[in-house]
Backbone as CSV, one residue per row, in Angstrom:
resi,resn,N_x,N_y,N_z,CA_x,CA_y,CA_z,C_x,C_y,C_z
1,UNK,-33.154,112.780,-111.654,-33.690,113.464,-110.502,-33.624,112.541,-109.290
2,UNK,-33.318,112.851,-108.398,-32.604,112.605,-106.627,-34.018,112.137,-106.121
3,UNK,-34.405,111.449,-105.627,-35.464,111.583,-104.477,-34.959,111.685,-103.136
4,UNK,-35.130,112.533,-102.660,-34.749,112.782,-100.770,-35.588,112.200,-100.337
5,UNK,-36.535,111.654,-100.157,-38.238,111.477,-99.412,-37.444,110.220,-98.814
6,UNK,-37.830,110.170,-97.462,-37.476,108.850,-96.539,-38.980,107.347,-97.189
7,UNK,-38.599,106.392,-96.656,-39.181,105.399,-97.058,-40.625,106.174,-96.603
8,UNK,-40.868,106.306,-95.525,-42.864,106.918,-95.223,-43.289,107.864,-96.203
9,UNK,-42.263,109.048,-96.256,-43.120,109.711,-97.093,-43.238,109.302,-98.731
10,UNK,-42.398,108.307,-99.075,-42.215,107.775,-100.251,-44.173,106.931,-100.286
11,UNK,-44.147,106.204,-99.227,-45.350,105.639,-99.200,-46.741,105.892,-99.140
12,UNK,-46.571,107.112,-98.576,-47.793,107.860,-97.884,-47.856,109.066,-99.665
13,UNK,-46.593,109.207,-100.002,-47.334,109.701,-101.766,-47.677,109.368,-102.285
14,UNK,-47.384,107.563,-102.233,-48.128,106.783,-103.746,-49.244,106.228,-103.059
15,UNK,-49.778,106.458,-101.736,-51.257,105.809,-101.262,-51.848,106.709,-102.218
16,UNK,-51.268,108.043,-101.381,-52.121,109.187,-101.688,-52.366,109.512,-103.224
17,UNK,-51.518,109.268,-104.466,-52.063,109.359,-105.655,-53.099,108.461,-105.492
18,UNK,-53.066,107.268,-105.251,-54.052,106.149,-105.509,-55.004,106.048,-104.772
19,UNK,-55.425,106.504,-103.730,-56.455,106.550,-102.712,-57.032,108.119,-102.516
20,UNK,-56.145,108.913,-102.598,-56.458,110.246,-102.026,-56.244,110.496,-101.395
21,UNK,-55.895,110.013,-100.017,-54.859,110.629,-99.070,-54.194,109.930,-98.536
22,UNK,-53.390,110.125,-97.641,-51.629,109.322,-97.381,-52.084,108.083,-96.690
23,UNK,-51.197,107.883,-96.323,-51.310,106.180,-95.373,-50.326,106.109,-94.298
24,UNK,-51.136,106.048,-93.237,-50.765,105.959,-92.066,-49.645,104.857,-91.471
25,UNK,-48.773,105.382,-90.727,-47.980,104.227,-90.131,-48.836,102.525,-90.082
26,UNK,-49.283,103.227,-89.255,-50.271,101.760,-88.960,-50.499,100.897,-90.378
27,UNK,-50.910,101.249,-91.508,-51.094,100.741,-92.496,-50.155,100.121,-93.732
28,UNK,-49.321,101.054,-92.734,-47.850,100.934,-93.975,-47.196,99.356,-93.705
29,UNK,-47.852,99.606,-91.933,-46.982,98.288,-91.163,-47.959,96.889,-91.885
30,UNK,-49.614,97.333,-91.873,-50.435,95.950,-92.045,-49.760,95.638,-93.623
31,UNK,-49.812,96.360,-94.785,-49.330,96.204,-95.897,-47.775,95.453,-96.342
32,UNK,-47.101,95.911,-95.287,-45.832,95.396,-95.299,-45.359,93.603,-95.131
33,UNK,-46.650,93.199,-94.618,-47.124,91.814,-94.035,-47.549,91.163,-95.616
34,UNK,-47.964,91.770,-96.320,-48.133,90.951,-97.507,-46.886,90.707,-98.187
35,UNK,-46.037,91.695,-98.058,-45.073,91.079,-98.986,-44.698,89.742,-98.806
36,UNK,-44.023,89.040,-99.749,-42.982,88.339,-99.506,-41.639,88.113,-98.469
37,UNK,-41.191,87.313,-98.218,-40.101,87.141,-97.288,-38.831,87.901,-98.020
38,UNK,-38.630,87.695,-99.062,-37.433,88.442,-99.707,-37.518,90.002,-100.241
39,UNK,-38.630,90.693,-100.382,-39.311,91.898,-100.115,-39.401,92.311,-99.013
40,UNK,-39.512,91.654,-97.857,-39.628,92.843,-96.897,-38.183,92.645,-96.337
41,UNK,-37.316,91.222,-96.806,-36.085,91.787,-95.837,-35.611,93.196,-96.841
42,UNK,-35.693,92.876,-98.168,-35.182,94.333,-98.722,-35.679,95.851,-98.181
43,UNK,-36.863,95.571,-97.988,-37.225,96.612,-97.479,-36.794,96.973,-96.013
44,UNK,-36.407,96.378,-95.207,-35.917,96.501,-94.127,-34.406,97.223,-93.998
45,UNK,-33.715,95.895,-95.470,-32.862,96.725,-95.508,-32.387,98.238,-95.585
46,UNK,-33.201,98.616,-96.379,-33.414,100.063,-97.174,-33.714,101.137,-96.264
47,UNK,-34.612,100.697,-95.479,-35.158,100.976,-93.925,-33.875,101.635,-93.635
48,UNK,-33.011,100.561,-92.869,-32.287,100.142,-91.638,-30.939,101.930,-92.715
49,UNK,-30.750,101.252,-93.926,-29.641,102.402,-94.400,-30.270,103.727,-94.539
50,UNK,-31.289,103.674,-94.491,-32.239,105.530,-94.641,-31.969,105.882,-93.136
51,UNK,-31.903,104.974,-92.147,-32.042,105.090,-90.559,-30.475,105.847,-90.082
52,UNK,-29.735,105.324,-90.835,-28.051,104.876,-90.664,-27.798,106.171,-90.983
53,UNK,-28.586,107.074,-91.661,-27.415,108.766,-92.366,-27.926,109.615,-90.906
54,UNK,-27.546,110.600,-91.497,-27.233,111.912,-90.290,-28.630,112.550,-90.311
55,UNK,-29.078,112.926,-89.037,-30.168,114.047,-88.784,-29.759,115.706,-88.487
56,UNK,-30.252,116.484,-88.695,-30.454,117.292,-87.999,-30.921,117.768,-86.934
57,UNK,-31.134,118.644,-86.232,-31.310,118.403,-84.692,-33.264,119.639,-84.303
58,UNK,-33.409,119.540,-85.953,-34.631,120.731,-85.901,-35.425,119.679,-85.204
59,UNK,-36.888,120.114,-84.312,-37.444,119.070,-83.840,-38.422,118.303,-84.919
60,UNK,-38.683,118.708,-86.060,-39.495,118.540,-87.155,-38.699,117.170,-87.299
61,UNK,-37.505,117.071,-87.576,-36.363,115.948,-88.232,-36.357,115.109,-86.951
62,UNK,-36.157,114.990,-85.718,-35.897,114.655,-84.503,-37.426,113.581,-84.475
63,UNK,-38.510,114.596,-84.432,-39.940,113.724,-84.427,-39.822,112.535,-85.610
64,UNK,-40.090,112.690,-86.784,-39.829,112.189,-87.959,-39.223,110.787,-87.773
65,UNK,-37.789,111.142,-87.354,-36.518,109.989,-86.719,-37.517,109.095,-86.171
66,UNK,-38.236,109.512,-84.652,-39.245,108.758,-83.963,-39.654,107.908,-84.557
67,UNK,-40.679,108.692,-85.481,-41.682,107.749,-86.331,-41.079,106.434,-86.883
68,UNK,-39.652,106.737,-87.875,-39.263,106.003,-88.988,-38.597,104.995,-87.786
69,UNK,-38.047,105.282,-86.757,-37.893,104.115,-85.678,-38.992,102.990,-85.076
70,UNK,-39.911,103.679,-84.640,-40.821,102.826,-84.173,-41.645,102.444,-85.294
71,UNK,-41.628,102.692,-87.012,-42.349,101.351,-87.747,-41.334,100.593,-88.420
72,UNK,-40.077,100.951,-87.842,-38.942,99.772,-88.211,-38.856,98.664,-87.370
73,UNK,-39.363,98.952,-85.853,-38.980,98.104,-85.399,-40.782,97.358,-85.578
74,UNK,-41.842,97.909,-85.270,-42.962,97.166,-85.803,-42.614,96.355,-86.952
75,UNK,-42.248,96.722,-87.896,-42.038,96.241,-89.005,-40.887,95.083,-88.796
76,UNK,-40.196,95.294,-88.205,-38.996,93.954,-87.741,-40.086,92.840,-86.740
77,UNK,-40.939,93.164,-86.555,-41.686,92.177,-85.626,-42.289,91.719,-86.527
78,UNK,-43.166,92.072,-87.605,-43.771,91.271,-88.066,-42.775,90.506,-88.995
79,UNK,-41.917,90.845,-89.707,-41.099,89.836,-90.308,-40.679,88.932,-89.508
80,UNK,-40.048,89.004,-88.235,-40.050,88.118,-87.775,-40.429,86.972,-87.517
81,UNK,-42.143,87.161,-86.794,-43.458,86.624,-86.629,-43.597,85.822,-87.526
82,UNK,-43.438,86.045,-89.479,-43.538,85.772,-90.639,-42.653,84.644,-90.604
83,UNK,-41.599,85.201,-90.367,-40.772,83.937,-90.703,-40.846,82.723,-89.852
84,UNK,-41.167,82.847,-88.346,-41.453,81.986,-87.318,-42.259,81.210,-88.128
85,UNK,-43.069,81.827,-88.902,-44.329,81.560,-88.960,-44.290,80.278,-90.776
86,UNK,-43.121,80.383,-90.490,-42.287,80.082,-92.561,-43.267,80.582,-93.296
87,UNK,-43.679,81.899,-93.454,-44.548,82.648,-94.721,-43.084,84.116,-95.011
């Protein structure tokens, strides 16, 4: 079985089994800070190729795009920061 679900909503399902309800950008970004240096470049990676395929032009998909842009690039700041930082 395929999973379609972009990296957020992948995240915001397994808060939500485990917490009860989803998890917010904002949180996805503070969480992302724990990983490891070689974990979040993967995850970036993974990011960056979910970013890379084709949209559709419904505004539902268009908004969405938004989102998964602006906690990539949050998310590229704090790795960054991290690594400045050698953690």
């Amino acid at each position: 079985m395929q999973d379609n679900r972009d990296f957020v909503e992948r995240a915001e399902s397994a808060a939500e089994k485990l917490h009860g309800e989803p998890m917010t950008t904002g949180e996805i970004a503070r969480n992302f800070a724990l990983y490891g240096v070689q974990k979040r470049a993967e995850v970036l990676e993974r990011f960056d190729s979910e970013l890379g395929g084709e949209i559709d032009s419904s505004p539902h998909s268009l908004r969405r795009r938004v989102q998964l842009m602006a906690l990539r690039k949050k998310m590229g700041t704090v790795h960054e920061a991290l690594r400045k930082a050698r953690r």
